[in-house]
N, C-alpha and C positions, 0 to 999 in steps of 0.2 A: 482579221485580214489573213495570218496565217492559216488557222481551221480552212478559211474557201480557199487559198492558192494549194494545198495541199490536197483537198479534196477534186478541186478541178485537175490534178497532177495525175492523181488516181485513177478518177472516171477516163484519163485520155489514155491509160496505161502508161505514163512518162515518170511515174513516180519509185525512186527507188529507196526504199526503206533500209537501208544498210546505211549509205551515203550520207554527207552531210549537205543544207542545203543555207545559203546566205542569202536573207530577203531583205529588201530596201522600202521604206515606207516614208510617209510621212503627212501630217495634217495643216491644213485641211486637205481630201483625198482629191486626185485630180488637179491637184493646181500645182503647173510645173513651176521646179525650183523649190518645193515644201519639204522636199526630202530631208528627215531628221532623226531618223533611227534605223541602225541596221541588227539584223537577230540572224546569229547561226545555231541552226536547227538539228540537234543530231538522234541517234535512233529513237530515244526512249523518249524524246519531245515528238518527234513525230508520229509516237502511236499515241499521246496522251491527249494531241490537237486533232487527228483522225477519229479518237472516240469522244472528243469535246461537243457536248449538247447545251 
């Protein structure tokens, strides 16, 4: 889930690689109220989730 929020950040040009970023998740996806973990992201996670295949 973070590699595609990252990548779609990019493709919109919204993405700033310096910054940190705080993402909320949780499962199962789509079912509100599931939310049960959060991850802050910082530069050298976001190049490592950007070149993640």
């Amino acid at each position: 889930m973070i590699h595609k929020m990252l990548k779609i950040l990019e493709q919109r040009g919204e993405l700033n690689k310096e910054g940190l970023y705080v993402s909320t998740c949780g499962y199962p996806v789509g079912m509100p109220g599931s939310t049960n973990s959060i991850k802050i992201t910082n530069k050298d996670e976001i190049e490592y989730y950007l070149n993640y295949r």
